[in-house]
C-alpha positions as CSV (number, residue, x, y, z in Angstrom):
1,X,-30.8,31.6,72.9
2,X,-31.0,31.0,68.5
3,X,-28.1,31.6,66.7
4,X,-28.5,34.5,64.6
5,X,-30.3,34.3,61.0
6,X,-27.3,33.1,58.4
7,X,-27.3,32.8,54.4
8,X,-24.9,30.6,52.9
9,X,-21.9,32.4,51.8
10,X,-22.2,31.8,48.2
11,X,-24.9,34.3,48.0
12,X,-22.7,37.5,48.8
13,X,-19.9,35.8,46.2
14,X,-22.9,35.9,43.6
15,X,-23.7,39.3,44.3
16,X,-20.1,40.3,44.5
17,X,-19.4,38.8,41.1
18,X,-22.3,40.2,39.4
19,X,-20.7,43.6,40.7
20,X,-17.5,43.3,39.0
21,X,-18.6,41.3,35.9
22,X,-21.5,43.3,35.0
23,X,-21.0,47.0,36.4
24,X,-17.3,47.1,36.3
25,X,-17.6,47.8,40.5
26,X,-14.9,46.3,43.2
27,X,-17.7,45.3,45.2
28,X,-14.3,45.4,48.2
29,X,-16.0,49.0,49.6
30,X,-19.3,47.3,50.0
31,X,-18.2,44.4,51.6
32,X,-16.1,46.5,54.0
33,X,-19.0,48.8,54.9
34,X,-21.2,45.7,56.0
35,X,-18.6,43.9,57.8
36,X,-18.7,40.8,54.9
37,X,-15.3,39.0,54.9
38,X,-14.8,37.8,51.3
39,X,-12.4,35.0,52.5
40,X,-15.9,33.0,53.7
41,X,-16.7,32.3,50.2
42,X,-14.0,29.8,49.8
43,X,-14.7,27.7,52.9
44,X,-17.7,25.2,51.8
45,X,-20.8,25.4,54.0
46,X,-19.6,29.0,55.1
47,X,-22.1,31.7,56.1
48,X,-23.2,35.2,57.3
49,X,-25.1,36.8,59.0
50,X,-28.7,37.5,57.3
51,X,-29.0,41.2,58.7
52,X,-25.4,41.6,56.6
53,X,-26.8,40.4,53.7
54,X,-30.1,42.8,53.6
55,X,-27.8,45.7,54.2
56,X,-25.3,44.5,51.4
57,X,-28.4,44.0,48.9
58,X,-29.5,47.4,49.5
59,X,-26.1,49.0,48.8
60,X,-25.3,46.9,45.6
61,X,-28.9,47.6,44.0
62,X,-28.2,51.8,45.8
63,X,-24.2,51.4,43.9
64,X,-25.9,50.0,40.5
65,X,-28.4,52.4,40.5
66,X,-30.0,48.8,38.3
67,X,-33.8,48.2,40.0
68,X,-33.3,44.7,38.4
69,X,-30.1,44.1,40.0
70,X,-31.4,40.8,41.4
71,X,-32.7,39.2,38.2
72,X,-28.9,39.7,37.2
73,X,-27.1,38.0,40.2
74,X,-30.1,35.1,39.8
75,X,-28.8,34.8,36.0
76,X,-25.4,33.8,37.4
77,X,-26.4,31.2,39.8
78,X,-26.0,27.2,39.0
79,X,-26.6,24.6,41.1
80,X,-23.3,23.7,42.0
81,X,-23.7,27.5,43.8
82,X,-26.5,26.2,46.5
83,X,-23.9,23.7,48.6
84,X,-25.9,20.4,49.4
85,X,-28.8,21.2,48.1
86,X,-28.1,21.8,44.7
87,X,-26.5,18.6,44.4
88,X,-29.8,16.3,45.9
89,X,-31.2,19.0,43.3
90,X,-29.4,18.1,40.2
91,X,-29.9,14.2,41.6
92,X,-33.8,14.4,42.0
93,X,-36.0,11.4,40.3
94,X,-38.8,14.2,39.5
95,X,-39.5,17.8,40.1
96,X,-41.5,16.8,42.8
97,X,-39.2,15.2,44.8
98,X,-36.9,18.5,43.8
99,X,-39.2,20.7,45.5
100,X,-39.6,18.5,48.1
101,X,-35.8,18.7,49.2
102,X,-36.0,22.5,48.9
103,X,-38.5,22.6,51.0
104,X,-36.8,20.3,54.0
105,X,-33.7,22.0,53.5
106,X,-34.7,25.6,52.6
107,X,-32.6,26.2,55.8
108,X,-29.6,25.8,54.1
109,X,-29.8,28.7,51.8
110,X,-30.8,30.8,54.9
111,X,-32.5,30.0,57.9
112,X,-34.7,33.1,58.7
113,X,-37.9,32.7,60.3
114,X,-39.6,30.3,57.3
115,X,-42.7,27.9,56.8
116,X,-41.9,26.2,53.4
117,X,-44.1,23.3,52.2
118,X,-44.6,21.6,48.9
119,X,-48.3,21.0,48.6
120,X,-50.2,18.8,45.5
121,X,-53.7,19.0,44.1
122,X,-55.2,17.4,41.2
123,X,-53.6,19.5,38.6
124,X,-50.7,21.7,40.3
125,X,-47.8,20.6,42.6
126,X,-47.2,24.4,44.9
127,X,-44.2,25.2,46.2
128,X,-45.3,27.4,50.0
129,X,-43.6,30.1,51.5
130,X,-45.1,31.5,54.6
131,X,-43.0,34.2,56.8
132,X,-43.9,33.9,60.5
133,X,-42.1,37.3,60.7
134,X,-42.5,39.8,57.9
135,X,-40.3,42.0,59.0
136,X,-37.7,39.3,58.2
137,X,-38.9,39.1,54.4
138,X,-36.2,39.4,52.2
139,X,-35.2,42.7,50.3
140,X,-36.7,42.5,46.8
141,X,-33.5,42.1,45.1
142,X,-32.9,38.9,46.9
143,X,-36.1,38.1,46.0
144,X,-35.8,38.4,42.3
145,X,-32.4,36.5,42.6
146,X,-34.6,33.6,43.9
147,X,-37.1,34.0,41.6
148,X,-34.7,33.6,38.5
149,X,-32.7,31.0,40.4
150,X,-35.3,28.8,41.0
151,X,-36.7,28.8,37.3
152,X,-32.9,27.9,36.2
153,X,-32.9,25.4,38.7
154,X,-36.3,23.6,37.2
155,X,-34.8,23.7,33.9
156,X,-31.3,22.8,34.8
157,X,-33.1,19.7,36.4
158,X,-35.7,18.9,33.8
159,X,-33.1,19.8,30.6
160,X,-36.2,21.6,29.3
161,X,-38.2,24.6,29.2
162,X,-40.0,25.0,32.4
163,X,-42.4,27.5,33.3
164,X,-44.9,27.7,36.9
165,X,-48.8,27.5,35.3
166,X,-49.8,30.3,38.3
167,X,-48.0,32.4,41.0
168,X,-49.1,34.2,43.8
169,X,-46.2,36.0,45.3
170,X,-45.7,38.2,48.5
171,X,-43.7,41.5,47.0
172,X,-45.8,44.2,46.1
173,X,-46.3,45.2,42.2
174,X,-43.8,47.5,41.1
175,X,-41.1,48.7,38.0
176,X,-39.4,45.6,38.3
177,X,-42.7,43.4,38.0
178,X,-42.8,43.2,34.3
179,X,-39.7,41.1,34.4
180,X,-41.0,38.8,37.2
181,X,-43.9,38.2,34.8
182,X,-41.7,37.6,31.8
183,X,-39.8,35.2,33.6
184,X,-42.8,32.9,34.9
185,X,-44.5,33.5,32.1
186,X,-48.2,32.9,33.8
187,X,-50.4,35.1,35.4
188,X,-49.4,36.0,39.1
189,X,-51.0,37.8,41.8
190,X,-48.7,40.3,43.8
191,X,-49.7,41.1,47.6
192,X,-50.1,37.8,48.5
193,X,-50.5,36.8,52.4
194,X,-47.8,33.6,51.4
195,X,-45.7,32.6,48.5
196,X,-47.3,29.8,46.0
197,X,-45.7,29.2,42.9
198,X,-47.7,26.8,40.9
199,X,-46.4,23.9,38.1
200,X,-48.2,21.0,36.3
201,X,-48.3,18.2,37.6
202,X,-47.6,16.8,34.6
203,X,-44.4,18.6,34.9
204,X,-43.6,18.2,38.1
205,X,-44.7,13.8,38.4
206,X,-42.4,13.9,34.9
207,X,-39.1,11.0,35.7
208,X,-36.2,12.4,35.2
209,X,-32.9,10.4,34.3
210,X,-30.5,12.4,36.3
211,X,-31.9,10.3,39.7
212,X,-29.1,9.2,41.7
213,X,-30.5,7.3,44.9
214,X,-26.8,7.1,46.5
215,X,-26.1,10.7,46.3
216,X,-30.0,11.7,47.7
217,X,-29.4,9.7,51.2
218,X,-25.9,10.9,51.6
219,X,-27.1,14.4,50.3
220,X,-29.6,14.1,53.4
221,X,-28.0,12.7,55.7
222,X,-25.5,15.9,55.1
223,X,-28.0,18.4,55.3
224,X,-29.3,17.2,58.9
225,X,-26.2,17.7,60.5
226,X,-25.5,20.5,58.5
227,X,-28.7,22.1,59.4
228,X,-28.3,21.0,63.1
229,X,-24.7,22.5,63.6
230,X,-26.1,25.7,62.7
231,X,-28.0,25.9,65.6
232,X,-27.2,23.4,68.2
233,X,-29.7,25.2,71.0
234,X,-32.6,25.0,67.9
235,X,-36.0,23.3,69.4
236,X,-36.3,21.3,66.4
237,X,-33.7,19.9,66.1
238,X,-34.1,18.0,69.3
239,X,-37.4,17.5,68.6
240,X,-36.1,15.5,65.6
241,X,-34.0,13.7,67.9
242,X,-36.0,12.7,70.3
243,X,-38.9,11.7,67.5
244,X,-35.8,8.9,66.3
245,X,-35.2,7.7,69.6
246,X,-38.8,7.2,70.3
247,X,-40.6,6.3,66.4
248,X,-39.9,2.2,67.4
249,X,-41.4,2.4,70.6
250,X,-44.7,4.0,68.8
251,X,-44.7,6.8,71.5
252,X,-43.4,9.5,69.3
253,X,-46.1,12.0,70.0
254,X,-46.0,15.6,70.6
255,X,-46.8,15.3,74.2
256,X,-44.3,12.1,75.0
257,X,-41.4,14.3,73.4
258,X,-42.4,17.6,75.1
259,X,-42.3,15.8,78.7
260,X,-38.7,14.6,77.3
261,X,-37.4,17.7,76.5
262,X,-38.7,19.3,80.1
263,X,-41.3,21.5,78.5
264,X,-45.1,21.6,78.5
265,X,-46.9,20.7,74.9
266,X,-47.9,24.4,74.6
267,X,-44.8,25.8,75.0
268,X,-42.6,23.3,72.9
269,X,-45.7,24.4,69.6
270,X,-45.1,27.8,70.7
271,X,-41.2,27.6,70.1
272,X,-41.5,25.5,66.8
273,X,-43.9,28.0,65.7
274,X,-41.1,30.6,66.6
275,X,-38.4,28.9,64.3
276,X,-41.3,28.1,61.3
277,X,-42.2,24.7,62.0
278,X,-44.4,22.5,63.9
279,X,-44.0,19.2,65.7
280,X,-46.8,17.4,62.5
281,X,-44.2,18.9,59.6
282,X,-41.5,17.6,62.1
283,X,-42.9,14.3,62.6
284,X,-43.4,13.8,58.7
285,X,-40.3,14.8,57.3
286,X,-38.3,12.6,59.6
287,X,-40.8,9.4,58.9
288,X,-40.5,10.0,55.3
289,X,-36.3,10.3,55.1
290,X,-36.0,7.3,57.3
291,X,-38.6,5.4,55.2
292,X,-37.2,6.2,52.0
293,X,-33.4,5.4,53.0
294,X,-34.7,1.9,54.6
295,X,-36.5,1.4,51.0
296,X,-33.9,2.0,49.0
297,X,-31.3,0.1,51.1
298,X,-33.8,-2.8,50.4
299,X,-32.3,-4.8,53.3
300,X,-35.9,-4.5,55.6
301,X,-39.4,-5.3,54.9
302,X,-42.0,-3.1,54.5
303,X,-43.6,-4.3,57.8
304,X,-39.6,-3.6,59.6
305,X,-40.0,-1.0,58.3
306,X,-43.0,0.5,59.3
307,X,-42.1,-0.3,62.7
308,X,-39.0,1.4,62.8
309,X,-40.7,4.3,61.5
310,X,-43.5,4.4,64.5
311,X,-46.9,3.1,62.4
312,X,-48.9,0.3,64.0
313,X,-49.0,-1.7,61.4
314,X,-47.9,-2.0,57.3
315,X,-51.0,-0.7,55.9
316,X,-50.6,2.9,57.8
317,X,-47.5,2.7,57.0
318,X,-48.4,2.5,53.1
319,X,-51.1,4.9,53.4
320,X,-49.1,7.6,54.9
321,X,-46.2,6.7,52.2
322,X,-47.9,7.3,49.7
323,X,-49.3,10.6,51.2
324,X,-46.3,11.7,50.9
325,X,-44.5,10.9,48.3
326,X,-47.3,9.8,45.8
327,X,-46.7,6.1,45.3
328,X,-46.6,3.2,47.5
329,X,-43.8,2.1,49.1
330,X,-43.6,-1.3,46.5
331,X,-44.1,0.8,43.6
332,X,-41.5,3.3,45.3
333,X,-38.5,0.6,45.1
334,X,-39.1,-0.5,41.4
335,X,-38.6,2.6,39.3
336,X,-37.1,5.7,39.2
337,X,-38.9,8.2,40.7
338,X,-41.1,9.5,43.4
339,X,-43.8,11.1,41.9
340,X,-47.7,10.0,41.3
341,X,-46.8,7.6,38.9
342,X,-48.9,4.7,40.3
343,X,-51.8,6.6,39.4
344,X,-50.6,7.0,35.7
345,X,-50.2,3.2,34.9
């Protein structure tokens, strides 16, 4: 059996703050009534349960009487408040490779039933949210506490004004939508089937100075155990287990690691599916965090390498690096960054 759904605890000590700062409420009653121990907010990595959290939400925005209670806990937030990740945050080479991390290790924040992806085009770099469950969507307070968290977090990061170009958002239109809009500043559609918010490349591919290689492996390296101690029955995080053990032998395939794990191929997509992944995203993320901590250790060639990491030869290996993260794995080592800026020069 799963554990249960879990948000990091520094969300409810947002929330509880914003209470007495803002509204002059001990926010004491509220925790009570949801069964919220406020002593979890000083253990780091601490956390509870999700269903706790909606119920909470609900009563804070029901207390405040404040339909953009959310944007208000959102404007508190810093990235020292999101644990590990706001740290590989703060030490990103681009905002890319930000959103990248947030993506891999959205599960940190809260693990609910999630498909987050960071997809490029020509002109936009997307940050994807999908909900294999809707009923598990967030209540729209949390919502707009992410929304404004994330846009401090691009700025925080880029040390500039930074705005999405487009948005396309699940949450309905409503009173508190003018807000949403002045705080993306772009046009947005509400009543989306997924969550894409939208930046320029330009922005996103932009190097920043704040990259801090050392602190982005160890940030990583973190986060997977963190992730995996959550949940030490989750199907994926064996399947990432299995896909090290195997990526040298070149057998790492969905079928090789299903017969390893004692279930057929159907039923171990069926229970990825269930937890908001798939064996491909799986795969992918794993190949890419080995690849870039072999790179930046600079101790293996790139044809080591791309054995270690399960290609047939170097040339897949550099195709499928660059898919990735935008450059090839040469131009990866020599500057600071992991953005599209081979394409630039």
């Amino acid at each position: 059996m799963l554990c249960e759904a879990s948000t990091l605890a520094n969300v409810p000590r947002l929330l509880t703050e914003t209470l007495r700062c803002d509204y002059d409420i001990d926010p004491a009653p509220l925790l009570d009534s949801v069964g919220i121990d406020a002593d979890a907010f000083l253990r780091p990595g601490a956390r509870v349960p999700y269903r706790k959290m909606q119920r909470l939400w609900a009563l804070a925005v029901d207390t405040t009487g404040d339909r953009l209670f959310g944007f208000r806990v959102g404007e508190r937030s810093t990235p020292g408040d999101f644990y590990l990740l706001g740290h590989s945050w703060m030490a990103s080479g681009t905002l890319y490779d930000a959103l990248e991390r947030l993506s891999r290790y959205i599960g940190v924040l809260s693990n609910i039933a999630t498909h987050t992806r960071v997809q490029r085009s020509d002109d936009t770099v997307a940050l994807v949210e999908s909900y294999s469950n809707k009923a598990l969507m967030m209540h729209r307070a949390a919502n707009d506490a992410g929304y404004v968290a994330l846009i401090k977090l691009c700025q925080a990061l880029c040390r500039r004004p930074i705005h999405p170009v487009s948005a396309e958002l699940v949450i309905a239109k409503d009173d508190s939508s003018d807000a949403i809009d002045g705080l993306f500043g772009c046009p947005i559609v509400y009543g989306a089937d997924e969550e894409r918010i939208f930046f320029a490349r330009e922005d996103a591919d932009q190097p920043l100075p704040g990259w801090i290689p050392e602190i982005l492996d160890t940030a990583d390296e973190v986060s997977d155990r963190y992730l995996e101690s959550l949940d030490s029955s989750s199907v994926s995080a064996e399947v990432r287990k299995q896909i090290m053990q195997l990526l040298p032998s070149g057998h790492a395939d969905q079928s090789t690691v299903a017969d390893t794990l004692y279930r057929s191929r159907s039923t171990l997509q069926r229970q990825l599916s269930a937890e908001g992944t798939s064996f491909r995203d799986i795969l992918d993320t794993t190949r890419r965090s080995l690849a870039e901590r072999y790179l930046r250790a600079g101790e293996l060639s790139q044809a080591e390498i791309a054995f270690l990491t399960g290609f047939a030869d170097q040339s897949n290996f550099s195709r499928a690096f660059k898919r990735w993260v935008g450059v090839t794995p040469g131009d990866f080592q020599k500057v600071p960054q992991q953005s599209d800026a081979a394409d630039a020069r």
